[in-house]
N, C-alpha and C positions, 0 to 999 in steps of 0.2 A: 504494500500500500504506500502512498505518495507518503512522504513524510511533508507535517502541518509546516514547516520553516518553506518550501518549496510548494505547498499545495496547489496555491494559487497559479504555479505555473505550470499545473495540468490541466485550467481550464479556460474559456474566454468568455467576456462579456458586453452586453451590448447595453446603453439606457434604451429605456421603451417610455414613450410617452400619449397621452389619448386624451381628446374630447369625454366626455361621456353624456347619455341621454338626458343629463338633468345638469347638468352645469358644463358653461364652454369655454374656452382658453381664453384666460382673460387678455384686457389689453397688454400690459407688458409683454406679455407671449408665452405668460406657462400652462399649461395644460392640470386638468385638476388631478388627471390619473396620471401617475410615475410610476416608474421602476427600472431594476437593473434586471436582466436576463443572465445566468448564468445557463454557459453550456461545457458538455466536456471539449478539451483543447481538437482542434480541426475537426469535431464533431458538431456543427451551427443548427443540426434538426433531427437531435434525441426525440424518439415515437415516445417518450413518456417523461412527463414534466410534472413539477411539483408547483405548488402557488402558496404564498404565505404572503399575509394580512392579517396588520391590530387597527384595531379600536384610533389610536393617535398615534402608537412608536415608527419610525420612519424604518422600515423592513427592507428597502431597497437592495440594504448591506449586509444582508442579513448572517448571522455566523454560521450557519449550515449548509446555505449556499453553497459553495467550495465544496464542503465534505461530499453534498451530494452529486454536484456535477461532476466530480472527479472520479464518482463510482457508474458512471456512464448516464444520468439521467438530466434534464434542464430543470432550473430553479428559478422560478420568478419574485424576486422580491418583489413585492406589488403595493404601493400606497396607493389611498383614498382620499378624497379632498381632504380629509380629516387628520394628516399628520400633521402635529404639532399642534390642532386643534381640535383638544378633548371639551374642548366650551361650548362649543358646539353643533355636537352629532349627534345623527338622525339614522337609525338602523338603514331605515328603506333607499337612502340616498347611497348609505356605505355599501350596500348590497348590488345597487346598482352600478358603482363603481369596480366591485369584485367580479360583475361580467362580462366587464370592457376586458377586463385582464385575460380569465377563464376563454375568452372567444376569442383575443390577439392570438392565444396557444395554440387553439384548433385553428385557427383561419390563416394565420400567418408564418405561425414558427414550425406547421406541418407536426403537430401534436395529436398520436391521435388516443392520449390514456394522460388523462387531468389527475394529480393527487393533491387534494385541500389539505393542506400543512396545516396545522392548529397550534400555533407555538403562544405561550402564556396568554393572555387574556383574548390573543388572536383566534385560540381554542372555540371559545363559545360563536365569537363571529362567523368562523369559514362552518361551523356545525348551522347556523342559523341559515347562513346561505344553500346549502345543502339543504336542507329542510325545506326552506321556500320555493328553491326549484323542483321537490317534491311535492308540495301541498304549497301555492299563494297562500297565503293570508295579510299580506301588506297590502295589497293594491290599491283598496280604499284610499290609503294616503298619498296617492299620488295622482295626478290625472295626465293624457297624454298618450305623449311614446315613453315617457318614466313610468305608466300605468300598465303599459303597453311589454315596456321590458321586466319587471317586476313578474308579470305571468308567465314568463316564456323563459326564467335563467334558465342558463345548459346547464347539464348537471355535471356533475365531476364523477370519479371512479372508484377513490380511497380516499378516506378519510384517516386522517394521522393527528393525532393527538398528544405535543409534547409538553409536559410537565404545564400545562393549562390550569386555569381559573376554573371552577364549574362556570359561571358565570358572573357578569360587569357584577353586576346588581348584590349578588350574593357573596365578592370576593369586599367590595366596598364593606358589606353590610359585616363580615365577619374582621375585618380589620378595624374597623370602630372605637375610637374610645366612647365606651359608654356612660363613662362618668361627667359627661358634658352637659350640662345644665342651662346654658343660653348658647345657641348658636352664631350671635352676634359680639360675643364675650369667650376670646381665647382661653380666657383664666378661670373661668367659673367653674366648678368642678364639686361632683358629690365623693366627697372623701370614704366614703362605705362602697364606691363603684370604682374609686379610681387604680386601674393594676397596677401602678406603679407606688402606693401608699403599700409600704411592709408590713401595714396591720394587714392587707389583704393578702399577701405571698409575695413571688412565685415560695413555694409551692402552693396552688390554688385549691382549696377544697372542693367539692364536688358542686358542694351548695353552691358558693360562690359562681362557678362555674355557669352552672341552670341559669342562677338571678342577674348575669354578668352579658350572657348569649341572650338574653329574654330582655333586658335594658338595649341592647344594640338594634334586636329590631326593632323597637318600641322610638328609638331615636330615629333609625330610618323612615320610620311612621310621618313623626313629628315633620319631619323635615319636607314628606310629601303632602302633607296636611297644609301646611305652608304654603309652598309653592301653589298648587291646585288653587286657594283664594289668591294668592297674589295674582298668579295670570288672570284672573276672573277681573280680576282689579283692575288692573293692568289695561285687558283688553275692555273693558267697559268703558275708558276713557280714549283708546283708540291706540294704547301704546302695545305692539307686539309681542316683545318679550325684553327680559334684562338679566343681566347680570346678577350672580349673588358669590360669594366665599363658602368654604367646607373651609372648618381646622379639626386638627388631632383626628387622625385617620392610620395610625398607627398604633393601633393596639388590641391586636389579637394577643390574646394568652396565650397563644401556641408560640409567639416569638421570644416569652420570657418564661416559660417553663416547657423544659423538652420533657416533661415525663405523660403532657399532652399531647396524644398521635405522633408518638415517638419516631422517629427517624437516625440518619445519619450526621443530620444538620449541626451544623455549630448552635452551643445554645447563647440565650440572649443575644441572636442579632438577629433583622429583618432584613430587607433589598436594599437599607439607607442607612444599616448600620446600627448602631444604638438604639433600641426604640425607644428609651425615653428621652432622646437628645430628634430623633425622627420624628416624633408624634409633636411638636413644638415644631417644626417646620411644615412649608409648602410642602404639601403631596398628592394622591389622588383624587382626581375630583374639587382640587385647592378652588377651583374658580369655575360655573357650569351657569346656562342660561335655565330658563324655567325650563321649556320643552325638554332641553334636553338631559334633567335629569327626572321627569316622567318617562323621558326614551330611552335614556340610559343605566341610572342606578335606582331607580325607586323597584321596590321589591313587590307594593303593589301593582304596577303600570306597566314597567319597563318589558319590553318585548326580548331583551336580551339575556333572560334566566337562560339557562343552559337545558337544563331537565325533558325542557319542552321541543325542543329543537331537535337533540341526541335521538329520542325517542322516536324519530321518525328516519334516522336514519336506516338505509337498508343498503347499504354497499359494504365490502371489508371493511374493517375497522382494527388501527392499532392505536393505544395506549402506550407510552413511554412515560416514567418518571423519574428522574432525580431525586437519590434517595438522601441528599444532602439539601437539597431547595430549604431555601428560609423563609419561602412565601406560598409555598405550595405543598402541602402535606400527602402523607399517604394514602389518608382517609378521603381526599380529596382524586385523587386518581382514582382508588375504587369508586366513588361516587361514578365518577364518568366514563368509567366502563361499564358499570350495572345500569345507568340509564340510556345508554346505546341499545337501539334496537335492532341492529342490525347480527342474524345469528351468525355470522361470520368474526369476531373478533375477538382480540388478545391484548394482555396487559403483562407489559414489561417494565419491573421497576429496576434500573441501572445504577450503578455509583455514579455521582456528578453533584453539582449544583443547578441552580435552574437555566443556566444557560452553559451547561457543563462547562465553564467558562474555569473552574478549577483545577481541570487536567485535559493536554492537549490528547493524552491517551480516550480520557471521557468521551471529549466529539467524537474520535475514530470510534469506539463503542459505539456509543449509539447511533452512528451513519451506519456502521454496520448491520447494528440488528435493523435499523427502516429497511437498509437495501437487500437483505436476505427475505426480511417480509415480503418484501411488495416482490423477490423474484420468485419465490414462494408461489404470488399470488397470480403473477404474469404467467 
């Protein structure tokens, strides 16, 4: 196998860029959809290509890329008008931007076997889109040739699943400080919720635990209770939507007591490091319009739970996990392998981090077990 110092010089790549059915190249001249095409070296139209897409992280570059196009397959890293802007976004729009990409494959780069990469929170998205090309259910929210494409995605072949969120809504809702008591006051805080108060742990009791998970959806609540009047407000006087702040969004118990959904992971740290130096900073969700946290994270509304989506999958299916991930648990893998409907699929948990970014041996691992699957399944 290529060694990771050299990789990159077993394969070549191209930018791709596209209009899409609901937004057009603006005037400066960029186009809403980007991305890089990775292929393997003098190979410019591998019959089987991967596609990865998140929510907001710019994928273009993605660290797998490489791995997989060196093992003979194309890799699109593929953004949505929505990188860099989680303030944003709107399922149906991102969806539609994921068929600009999925259809460049087959129409252009002579692909003829799509595999929907699901890499961290990009997991629930490419599973949603897959779902939709299976069963619409957005259409309503769009009118048009955005109405138009919406009912018609092509579907993809495999679904891959790597150390993923279940979903936007549910990964927000479990990261929570639940001890937040005003949302427009960083500092407010119920000291009998707050997990980083040593009368409460880590080590967390069971109780706490129940009254700890039961306060964080209860704040997800609150928050869409809010929002739903505000827009009401809002739009009664003719103004569309605005702006609002999330703080302290970094405090899962699972990041400061490993003896919850134990793992490999280093204990006390999350994606930022310190969580209680992380949960005092900007993070996810930091800044979000009304819409789009009905569309995104609200637990009541948002179309982007994972659960519902998985379950309608019916193609192969692989699960990969990082048994070292500080944001994505075990329990959280099983989760979304048992709600994939598809009876074709496997769950593999590997040594790594979540972006097995902690051993160059790790990515070979896990490129390996994808590219044995999927030839497994070719």
């Amino acid at each position: 196998m290529t060694s990771d110092a050299r990789i990159e010089d077993a394969v070549d790549s191209r930018f791709v860029s596209s209009v899409s059915p609901t937004a057009p190249r603006i005037m400066a001249g960029g186009h809403p959809c980007q991305g890089i095409y990775w292929t393997p070296k003098g190979n410019p139209h591998p019959k089987v290509a991967f596609i990865a897409t998140h929510y907001n992280v710019d994928f273009s570059e993605h660290y797998f890329a490489a791995y997989v196009a060196s093992r003979g397959y194309g890799f699109l890293g593929w953004n949505t008008r929505y990188r860099g802007a989680e303030d944003m976004f709107l399922l149906e729009h991102a969806l539609v931007d994921i068929s600009v990409g999925v259809k460049w494959l087959r129409e252009h780069a002579g692909v003829e076997k799509v595999v929907i990469f699901g890499n961290s929170g990009g997991g629930s998205l490419m599973a949603a889109y897959q779902a939709e090309a299976i069963a619409p259910t957005l259409t309503g929210n769009l009118v048009g040739e955005g109405a138009d494409c919406l009912s018609a995605l092509p579907k993809a072949d495999y679904y891959i699943s790597s150390n993923a969120h279940i979903g936007r809504p549910e990964v927000m809702t479990d990261w929570m400080d639940a001890s937040v008591t005003d949302e427009w006051d960083p500092v407010a805080t119920d000291p009998s919720l707050d997990p980083f108060n040593p009368d409460n742990g880590p080590p967390y009791t069971p109780e706490f635990v129940t009254r700890y998970r039961a306060a964080q959806r209860a704040r997800n609540q609150r928050i869409t209770d809010w929002v739903k009047q505000e827009l009401k407000r809002l739009n009664d006087a003719g103004i569309p939507d605005r702006l609002f702040p999330l703080f302290r969004m970094w405090g899962d118990l699972r990041c400061m007591d490993p003896s919850l959904d134990p793992s490999d992971r280093k204990p006390g740290l999350c994606y930022r490091g310190d969580p209680r130096v992380a949960n005092r900073s900007p993070s996810i969700g930091r800044a979000c319009m009304l819409t789009t946290w009905l569309n995104m994270w609200s637990l009541e509304t948002s179309k982007c739970q994972g659960e519902p989506h998985l379950k309608k999958l019916d193609i192969p299916a692989l699960v990969i996990q990082g048994t070292a991930d500080t944001g994505v648990f075990p329990s959280d893998a099983k989760r979304i392998h048992g709600a994939i409907g598809s009876e074709d699929k496997t769950l593999e948990l590997l040594p790594g981090a979540h972006y097995f970014e902690d051993s160059v041996q790790h990515r070979h691992d896990a490129a390996d077990v994808v590219s044995d699957w999927l030839k497994a399944h070719l």
